[in-house]
PyMOL Python script that loads the backbone (N, CA, C, O; Angstrom):
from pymol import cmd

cmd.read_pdbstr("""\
ATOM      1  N   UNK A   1      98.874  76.496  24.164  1.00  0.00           N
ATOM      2  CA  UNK A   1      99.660  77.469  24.904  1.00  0.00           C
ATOM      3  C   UNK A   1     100.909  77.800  24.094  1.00  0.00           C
ATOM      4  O   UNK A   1     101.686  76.892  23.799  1.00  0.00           O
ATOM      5  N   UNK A   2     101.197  79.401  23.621  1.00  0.00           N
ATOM      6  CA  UNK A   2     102.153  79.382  23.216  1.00  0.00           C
ATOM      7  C   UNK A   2     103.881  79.359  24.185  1.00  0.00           C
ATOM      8  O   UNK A   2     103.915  80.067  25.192  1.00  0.00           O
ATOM      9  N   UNK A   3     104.970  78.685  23.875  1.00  0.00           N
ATOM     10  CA  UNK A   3     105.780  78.568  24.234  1.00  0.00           C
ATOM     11  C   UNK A   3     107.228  79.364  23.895  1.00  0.00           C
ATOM     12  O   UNK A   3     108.088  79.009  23.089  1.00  0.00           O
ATOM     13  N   UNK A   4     107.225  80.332  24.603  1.00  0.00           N
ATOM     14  CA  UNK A   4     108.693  81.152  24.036  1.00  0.00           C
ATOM     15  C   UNK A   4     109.952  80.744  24.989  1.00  0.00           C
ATOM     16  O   UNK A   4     109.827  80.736  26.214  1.00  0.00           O
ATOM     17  N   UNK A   5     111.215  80.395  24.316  1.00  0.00           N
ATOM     18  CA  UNK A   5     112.288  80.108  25.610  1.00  0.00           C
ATOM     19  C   UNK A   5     113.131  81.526  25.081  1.00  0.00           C
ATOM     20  O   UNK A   5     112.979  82.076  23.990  1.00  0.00           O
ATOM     21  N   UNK A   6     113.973  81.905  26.084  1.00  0.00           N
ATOM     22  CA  UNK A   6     115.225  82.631  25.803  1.00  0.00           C
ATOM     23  C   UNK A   6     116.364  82.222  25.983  1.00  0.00           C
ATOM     24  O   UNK A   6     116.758  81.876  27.097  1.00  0.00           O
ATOM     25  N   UNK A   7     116.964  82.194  25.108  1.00  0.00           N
ATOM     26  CA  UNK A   7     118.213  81.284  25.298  1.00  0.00           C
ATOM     27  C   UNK A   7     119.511  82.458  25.190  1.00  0.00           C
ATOM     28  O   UNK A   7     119.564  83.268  24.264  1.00  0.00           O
ATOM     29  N   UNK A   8     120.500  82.397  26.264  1.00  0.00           N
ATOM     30  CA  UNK A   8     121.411  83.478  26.607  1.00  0.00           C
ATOM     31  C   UNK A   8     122.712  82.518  27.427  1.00  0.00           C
ATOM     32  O   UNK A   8     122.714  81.438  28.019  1.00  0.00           O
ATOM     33  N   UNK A   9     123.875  83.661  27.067  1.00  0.00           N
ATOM     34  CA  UNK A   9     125.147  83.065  27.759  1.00  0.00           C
ATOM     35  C   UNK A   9     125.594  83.717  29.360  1.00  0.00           C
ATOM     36  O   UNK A   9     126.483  83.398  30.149  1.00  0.00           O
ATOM     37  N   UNK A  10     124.646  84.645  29.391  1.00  0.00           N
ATOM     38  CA  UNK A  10     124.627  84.941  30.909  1.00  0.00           C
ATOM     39  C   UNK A  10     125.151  86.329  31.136  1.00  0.00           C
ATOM     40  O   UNK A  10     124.977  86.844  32.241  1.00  0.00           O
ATOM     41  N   UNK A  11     125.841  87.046  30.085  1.00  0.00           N
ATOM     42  CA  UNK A  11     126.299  88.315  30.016  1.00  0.00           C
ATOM     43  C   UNK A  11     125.624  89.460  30.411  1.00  0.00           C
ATOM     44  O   UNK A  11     124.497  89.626  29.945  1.00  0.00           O
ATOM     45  N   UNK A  12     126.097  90.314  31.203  1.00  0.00           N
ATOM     46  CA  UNK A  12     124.931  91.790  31.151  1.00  0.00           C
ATOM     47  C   UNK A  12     123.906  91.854  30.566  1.00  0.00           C
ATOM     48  O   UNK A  12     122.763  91.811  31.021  1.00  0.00           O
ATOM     49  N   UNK A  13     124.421  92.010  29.013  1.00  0.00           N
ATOM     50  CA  UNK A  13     123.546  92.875  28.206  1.00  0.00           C
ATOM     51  C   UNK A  13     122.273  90.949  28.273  1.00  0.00           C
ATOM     52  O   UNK A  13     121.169  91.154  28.777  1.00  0.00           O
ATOM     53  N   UNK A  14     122.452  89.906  27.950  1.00  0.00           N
ATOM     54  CA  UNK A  14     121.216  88.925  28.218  1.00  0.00           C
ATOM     55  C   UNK A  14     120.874  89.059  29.441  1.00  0.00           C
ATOM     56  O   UNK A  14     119.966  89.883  29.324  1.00  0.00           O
ATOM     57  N   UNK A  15     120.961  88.821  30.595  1.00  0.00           N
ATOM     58  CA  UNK A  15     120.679  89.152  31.436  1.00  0.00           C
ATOM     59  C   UNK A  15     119.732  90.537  31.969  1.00  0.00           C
ATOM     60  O   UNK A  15     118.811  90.563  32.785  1.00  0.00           O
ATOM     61  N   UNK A  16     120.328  91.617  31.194  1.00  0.00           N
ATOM     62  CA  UNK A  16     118.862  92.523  31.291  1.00  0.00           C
ATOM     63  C   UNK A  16     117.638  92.155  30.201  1.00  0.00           C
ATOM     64  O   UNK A  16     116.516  92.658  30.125  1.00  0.00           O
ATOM     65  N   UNK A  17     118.204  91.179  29.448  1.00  0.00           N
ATOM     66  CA  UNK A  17     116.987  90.664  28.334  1.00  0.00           C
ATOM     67  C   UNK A  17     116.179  90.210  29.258  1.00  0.00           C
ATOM     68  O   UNK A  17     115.039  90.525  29.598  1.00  0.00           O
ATOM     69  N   UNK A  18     117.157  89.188  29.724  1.00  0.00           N
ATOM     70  CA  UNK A  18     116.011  88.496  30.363  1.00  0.00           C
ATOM     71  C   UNK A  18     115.267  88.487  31.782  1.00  0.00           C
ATOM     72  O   UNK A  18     114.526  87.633  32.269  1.00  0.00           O
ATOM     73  N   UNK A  19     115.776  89.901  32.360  1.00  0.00           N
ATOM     74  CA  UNK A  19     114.511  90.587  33.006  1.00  0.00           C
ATOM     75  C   UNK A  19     113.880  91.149  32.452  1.00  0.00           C
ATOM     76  O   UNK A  19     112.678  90.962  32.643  1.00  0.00           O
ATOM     77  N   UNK A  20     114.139  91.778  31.829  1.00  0.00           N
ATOM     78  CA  UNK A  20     112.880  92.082  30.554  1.00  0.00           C
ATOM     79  C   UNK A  20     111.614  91.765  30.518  1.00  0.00           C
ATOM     80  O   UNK A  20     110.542  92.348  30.680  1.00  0.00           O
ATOM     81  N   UNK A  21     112.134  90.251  30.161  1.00  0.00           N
ATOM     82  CA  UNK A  21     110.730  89.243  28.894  1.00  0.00           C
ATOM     83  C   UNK A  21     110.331  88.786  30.331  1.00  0.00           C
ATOM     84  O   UNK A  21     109.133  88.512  30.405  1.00  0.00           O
ATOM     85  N   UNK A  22     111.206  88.594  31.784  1.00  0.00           N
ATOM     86  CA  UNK A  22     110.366  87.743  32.736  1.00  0.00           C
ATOM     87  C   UNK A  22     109.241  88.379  33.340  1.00  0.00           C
ATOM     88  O   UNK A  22     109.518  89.483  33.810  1.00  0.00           O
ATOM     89  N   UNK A  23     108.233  88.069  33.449  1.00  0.00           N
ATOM     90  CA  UNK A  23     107.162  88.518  34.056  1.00  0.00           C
ATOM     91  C   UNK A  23     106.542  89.308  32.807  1.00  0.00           C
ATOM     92  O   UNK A  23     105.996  90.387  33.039  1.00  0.00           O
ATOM     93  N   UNK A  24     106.612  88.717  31.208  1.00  0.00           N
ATOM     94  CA  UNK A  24     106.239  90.283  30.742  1.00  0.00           C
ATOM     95  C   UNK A  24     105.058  89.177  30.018  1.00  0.00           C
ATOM     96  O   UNK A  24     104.092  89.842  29.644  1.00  0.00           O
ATOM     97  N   UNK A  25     104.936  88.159  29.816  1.00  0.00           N
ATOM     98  CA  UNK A  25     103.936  87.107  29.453  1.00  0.00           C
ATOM     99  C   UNK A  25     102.897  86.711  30.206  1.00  0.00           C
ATOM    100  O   UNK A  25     103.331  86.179  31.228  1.00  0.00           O
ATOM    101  N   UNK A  26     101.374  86.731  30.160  1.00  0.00           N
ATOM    102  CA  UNK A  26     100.218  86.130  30.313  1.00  0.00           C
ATOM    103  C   UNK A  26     100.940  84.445  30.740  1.00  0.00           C
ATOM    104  O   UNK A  26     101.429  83.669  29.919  1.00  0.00           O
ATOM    105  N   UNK A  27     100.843  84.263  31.925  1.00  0.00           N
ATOM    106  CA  UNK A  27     101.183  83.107  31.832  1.00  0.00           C
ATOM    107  C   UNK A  27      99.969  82.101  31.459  1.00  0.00           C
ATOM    108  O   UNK A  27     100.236  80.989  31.003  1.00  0.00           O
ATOM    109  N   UNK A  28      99.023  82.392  31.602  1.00  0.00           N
ATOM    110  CA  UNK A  28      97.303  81.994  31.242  1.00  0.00           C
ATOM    111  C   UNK A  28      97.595  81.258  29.938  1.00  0.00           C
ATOM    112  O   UNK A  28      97.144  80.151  29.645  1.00  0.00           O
ATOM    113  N   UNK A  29      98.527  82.122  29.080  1.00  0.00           N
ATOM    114  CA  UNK A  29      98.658  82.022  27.686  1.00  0.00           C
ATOM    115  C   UNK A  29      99.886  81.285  27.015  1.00  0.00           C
ATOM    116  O   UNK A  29     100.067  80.621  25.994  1.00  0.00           O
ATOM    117  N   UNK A  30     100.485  81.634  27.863  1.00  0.00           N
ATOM    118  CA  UNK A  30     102.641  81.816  27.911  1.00  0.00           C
ATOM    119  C   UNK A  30     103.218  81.202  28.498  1.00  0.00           C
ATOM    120  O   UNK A  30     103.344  81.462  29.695  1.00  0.00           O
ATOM    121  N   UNK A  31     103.891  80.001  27.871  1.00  0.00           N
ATOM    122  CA  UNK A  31     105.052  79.646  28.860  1.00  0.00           C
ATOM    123  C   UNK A  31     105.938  80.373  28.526  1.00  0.00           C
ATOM    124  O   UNK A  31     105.928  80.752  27.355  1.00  0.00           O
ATOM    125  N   UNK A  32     107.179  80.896  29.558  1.00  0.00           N
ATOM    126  CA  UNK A  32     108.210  81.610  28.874  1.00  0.00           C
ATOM    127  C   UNK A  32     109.110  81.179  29.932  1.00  0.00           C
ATOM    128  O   UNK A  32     108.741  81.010  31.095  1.00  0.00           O
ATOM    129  N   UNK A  33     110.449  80.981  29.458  1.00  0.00           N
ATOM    130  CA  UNK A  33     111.632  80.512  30.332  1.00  0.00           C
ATOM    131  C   UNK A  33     112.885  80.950  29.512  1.00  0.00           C
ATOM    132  O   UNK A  33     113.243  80.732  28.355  1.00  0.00           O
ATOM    133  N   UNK A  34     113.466  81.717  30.655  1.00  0.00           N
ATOM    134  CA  UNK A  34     114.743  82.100  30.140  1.00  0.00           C
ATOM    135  C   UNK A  34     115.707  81.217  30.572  1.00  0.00           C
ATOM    136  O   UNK A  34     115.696  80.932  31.769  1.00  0.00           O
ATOM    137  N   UNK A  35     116.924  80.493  29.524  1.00  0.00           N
ATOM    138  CA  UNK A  35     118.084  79.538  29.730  1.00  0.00           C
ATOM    139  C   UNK A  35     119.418  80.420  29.590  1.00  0.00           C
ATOM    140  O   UNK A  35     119.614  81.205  28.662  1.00  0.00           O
ATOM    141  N   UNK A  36     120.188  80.207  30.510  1.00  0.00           N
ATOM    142  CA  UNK A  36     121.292  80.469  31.111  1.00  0.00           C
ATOM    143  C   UNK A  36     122.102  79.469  30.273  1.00  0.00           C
ATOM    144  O   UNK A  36     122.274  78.386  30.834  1.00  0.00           O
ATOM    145  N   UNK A  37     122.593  79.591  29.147  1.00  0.00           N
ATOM    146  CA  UNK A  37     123.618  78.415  28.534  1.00  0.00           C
ATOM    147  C   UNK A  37     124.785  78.114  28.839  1.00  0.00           C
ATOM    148  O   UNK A  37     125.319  77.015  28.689  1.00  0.00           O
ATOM    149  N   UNK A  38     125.464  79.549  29.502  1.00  0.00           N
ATOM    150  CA  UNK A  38     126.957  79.363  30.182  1.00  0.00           C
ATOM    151  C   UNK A  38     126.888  78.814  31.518  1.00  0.00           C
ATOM    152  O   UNK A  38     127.949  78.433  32.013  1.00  0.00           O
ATOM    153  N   UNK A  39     125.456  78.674  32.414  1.00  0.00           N
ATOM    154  CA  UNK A  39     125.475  77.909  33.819  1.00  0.00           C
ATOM    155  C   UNK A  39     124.572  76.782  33.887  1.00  0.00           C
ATOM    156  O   UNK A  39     124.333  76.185  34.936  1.00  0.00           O
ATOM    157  N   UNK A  40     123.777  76.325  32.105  1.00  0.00           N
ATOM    158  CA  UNK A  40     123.048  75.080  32.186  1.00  0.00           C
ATOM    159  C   UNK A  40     123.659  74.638  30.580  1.00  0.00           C
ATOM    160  O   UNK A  40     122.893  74.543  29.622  1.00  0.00           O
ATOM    161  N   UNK A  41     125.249  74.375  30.463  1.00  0.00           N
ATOM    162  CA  UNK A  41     125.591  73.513  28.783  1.00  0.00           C
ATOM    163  C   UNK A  41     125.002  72.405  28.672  1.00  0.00           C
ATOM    164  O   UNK A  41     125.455  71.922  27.634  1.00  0.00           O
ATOM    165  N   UNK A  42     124.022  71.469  29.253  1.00  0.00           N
ATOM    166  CA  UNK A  42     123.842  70.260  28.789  1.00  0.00           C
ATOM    167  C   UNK A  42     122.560  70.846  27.924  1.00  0.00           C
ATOM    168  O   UNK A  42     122.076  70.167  27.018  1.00  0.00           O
ATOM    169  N   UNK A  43     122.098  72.011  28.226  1.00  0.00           N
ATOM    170  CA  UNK A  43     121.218  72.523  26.964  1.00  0.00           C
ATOM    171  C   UNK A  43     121.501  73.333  26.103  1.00  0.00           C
ATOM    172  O   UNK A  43     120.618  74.083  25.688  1.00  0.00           O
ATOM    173  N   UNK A  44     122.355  73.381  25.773  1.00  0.00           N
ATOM    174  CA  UNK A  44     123.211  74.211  24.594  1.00  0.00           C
ATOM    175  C   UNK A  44     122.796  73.023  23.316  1.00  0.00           C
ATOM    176  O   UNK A  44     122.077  73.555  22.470  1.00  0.00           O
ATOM    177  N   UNK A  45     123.060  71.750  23.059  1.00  0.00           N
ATOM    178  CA  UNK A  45     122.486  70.833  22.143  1.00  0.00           C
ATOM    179  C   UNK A  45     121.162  71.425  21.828  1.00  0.00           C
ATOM    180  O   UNK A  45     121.136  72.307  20.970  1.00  0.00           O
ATOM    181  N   UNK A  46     120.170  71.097  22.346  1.00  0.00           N
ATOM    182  CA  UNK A  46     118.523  71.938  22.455  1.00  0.00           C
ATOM    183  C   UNK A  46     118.384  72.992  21.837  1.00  0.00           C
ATOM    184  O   UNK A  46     117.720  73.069  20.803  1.00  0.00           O
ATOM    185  N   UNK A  47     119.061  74.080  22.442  1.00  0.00           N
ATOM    186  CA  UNK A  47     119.390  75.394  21.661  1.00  0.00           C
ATOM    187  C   UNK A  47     119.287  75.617  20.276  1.00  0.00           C
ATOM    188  O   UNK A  47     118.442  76.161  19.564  1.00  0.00           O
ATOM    189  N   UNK A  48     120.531  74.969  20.046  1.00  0.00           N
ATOM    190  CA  UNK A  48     121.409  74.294  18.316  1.00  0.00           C
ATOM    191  C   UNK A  48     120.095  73.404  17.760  1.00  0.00           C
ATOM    192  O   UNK A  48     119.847  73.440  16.555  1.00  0.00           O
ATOM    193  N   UNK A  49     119.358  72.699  18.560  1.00  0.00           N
ATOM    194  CA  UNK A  49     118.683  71.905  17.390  1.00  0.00           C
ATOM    195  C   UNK A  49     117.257  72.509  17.331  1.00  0.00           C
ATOM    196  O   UNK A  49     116.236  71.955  16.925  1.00  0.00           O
ATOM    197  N   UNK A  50     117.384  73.601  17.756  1.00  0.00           N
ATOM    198  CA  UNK A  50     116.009  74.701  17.665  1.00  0.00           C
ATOM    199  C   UNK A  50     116.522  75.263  16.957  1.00  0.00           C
ATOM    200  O   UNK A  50     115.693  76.141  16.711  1.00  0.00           O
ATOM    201  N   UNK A  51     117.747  75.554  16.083  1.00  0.00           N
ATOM    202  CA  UNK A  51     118.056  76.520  15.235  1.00  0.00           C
ATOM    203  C   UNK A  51     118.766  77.747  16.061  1.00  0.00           C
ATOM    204  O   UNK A  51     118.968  78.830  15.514  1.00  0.00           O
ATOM    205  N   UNK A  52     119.036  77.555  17.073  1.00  0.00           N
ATOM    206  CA  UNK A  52     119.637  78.629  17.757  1.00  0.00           C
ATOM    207  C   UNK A  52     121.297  79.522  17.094  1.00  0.00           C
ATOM    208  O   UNK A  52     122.121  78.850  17.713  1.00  0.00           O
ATOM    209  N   UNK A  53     121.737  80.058  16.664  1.00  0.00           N
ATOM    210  CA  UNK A  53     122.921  80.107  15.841  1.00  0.00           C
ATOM    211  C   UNK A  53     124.015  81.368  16.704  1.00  0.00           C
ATOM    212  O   UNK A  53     125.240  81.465  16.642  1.00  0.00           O
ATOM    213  N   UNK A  54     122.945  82.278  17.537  1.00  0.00           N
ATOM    214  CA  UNK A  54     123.724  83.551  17.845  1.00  0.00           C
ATOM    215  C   UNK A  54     122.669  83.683  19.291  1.00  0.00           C
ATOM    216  O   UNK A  54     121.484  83.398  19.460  1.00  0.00           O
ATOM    217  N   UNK A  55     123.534  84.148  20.033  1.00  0.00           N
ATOM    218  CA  UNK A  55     122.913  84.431  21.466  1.00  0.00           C
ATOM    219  C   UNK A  55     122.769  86.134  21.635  1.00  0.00           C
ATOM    220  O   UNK A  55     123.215  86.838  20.729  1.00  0.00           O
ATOM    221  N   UNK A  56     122.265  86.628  22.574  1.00  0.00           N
ATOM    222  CA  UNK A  56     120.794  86.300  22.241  1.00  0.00           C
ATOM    223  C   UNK A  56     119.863  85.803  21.873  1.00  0.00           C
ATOM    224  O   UNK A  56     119.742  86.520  20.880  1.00  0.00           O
ATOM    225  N   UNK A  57     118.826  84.975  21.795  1.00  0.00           N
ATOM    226  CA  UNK A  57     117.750  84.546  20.940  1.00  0.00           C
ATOM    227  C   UNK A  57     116.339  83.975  21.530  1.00  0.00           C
ATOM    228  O   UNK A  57     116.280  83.007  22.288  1.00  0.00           O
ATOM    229  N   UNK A  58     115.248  84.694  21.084  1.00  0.00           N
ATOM    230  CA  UNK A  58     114.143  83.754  21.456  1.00  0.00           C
ATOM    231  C   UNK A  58     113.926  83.030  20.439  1.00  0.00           C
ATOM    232  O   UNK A  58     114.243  83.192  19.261  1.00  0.00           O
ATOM    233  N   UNK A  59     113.080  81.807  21.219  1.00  0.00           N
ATOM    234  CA  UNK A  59     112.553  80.424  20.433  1.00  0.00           C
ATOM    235  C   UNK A  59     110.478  80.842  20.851  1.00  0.00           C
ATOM    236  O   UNK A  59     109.762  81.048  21.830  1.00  0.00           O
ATOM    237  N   UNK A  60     110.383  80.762  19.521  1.00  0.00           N
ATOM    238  CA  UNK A  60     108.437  81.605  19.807  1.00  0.00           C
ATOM    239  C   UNK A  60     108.055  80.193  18.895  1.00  0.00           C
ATOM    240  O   UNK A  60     108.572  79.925  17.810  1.00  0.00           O
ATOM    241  N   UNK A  61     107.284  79.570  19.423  1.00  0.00           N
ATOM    242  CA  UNK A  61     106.657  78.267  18.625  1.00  0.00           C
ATOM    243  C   UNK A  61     107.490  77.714  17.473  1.00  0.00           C
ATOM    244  O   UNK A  61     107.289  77.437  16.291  1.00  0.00           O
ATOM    245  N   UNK A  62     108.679  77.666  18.468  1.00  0.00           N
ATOM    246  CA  UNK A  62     109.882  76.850  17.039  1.00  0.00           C
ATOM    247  C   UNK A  62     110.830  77.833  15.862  1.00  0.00           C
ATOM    248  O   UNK A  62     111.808  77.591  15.154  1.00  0.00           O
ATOM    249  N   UNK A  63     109.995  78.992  16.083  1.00  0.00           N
ATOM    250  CA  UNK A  63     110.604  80.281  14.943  1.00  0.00           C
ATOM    251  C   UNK A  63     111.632  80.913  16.066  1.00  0.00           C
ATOM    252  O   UNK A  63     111.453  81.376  17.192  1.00  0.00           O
ATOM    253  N   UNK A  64     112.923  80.694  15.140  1.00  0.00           N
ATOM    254  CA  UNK A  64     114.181  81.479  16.475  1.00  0.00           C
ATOM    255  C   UNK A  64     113.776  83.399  15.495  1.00  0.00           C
ATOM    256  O   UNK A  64     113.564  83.867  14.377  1.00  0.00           O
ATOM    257  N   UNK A  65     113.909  83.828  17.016  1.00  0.00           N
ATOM    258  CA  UNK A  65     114.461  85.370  16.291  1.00  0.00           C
ATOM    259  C   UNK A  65     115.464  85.938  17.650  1.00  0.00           C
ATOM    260  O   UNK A  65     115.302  85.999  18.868  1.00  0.00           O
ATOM    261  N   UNK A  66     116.746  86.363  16.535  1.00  0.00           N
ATOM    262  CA  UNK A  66     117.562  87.287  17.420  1.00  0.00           C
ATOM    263  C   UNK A  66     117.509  88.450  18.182  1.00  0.00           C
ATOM    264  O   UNK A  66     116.785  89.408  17.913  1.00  0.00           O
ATOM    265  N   UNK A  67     118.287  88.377  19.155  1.00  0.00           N
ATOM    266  CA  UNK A  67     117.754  89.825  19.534  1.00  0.00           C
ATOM    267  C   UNK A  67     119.035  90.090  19.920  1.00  0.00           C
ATOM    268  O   UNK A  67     119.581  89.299  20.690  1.00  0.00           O
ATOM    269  N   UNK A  68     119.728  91.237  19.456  1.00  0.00           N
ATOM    270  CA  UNK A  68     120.887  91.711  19.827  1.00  0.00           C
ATOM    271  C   UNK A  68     122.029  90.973  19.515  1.00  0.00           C
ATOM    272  O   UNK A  68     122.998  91.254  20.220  1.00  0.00           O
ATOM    273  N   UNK A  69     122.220  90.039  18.596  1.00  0.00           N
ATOM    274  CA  UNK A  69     123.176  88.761  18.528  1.00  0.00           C
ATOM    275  C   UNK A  69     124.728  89.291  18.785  1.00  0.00           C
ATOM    276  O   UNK A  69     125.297  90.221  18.215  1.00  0.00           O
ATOM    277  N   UNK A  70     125.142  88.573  19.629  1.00  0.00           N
ATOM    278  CA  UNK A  70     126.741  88.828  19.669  1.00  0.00           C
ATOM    279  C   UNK A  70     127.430  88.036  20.670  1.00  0.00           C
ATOM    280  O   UNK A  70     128.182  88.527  21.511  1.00  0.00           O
ATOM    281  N   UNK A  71     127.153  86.764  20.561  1.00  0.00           N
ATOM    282  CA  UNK A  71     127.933  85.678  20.856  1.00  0.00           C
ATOM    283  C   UNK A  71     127.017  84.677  20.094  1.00  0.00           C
ATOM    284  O   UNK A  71     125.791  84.687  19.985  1.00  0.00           O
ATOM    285  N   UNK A  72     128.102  83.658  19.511  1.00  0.00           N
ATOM    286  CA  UNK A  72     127.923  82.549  18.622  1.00  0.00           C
ATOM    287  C   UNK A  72     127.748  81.132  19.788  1.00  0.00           C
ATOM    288  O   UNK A  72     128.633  80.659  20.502  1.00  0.00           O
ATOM    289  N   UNK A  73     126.488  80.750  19.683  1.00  0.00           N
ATOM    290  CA  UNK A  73     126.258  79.547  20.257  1.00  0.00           C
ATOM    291  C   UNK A  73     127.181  78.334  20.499  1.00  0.00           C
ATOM    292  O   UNK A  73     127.122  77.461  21.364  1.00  0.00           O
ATOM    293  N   UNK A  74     128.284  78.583  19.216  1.00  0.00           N
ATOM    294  CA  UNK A  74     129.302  77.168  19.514  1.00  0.00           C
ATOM    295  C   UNK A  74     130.117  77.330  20.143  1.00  0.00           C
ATOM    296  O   UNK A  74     130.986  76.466  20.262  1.00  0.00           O
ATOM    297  N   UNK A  75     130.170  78.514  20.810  1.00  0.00           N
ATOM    298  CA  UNK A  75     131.528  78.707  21.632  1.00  0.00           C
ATOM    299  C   UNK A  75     130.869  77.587  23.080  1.00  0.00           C
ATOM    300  O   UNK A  75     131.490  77.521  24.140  1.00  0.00           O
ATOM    301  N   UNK A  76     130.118  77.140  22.940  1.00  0.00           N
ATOM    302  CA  UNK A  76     129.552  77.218  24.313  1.00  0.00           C
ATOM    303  C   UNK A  76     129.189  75.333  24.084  1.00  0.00           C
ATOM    304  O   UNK A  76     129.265  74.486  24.974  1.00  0.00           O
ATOM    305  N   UNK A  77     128.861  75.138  22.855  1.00  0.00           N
ATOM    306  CA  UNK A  77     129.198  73.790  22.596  1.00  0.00           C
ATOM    307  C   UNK A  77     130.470  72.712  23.455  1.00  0.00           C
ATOM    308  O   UNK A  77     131.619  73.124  23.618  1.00  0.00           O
ATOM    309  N   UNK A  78     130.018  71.335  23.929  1.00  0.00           N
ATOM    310  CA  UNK A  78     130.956  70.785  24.217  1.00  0.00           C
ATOM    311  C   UNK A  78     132.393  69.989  23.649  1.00  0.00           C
ATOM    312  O   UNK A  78     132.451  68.805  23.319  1.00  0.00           O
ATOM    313  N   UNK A  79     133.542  70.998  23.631  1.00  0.00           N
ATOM    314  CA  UNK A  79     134.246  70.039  23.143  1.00  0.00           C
ATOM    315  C   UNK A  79     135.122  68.552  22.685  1.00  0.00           C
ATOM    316  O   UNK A  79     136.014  68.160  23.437  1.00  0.00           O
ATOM    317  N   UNK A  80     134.822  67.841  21.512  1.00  0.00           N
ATOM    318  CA  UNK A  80     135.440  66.471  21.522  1.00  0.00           C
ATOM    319  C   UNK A  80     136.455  66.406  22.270  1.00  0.00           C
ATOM    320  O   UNK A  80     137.164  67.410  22.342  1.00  0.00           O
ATOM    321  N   UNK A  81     136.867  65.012  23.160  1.00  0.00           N
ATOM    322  CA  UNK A  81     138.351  65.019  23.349  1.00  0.00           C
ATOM    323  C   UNK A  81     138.837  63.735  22.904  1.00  0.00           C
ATOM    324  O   UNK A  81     138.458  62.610  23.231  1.00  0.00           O
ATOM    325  N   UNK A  82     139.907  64.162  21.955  1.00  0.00           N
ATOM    326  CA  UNK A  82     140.530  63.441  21.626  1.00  0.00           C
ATOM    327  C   UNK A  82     141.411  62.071  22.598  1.00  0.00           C
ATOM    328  O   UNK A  82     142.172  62.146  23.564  1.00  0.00           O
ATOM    329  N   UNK A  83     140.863  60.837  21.785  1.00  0.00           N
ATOM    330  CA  UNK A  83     141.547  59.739  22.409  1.00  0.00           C
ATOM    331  C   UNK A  83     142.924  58.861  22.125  1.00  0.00           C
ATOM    332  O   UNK A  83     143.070  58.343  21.017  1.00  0.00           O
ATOM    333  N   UNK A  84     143.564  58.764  22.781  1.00  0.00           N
ATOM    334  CA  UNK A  84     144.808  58.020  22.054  1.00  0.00           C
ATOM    335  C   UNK A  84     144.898  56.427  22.059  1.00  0.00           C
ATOM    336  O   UNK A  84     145.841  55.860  21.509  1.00  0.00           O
TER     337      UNK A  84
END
""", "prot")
cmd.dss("prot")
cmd.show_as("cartoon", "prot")
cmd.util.cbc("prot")
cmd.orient("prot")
């Protein structure tokens, strides 16, 4: 079964992506799941270690391709906090 995710920060313009792509896959064939990274960060890591670099982006059997890129995935990364 091939597996595509969409990985997005939740903005308009992803958000009409990802009505888009939903319902647009054979599920027979297709898993497809669109991720919300600005209302699910504990998968923003996942993202990044799929190669994710710029949001917009689908993940199609491990191959990222952009679509529309214009937000950078690390903004969305969790920041260190410093200990004293």
């Amino acid at each position: 079964m091939r597996k595509i995710t969409l990985y997005h920060d939740g903005c308009n313009i992803c958000l009409g992506i990802a009505a888009t792509f939903t319902g647009l896959f054979d599920t027979a064939t297709t898993e497809f799941e669109a991720v919300n990274l600005g209302r699910n960060r504990s998968r923003v890591p996942e993202a990044a270690e799929a190669g994710v670099t710029m949001l917009p982006s689908l993940v199609v059997d491990g191959s990222v391709f952009e679509i529309s890129p214009h937000s950078d995935v690390d903004h969305l990364m969790p920041k260190a906090t410093a200990t004293a």
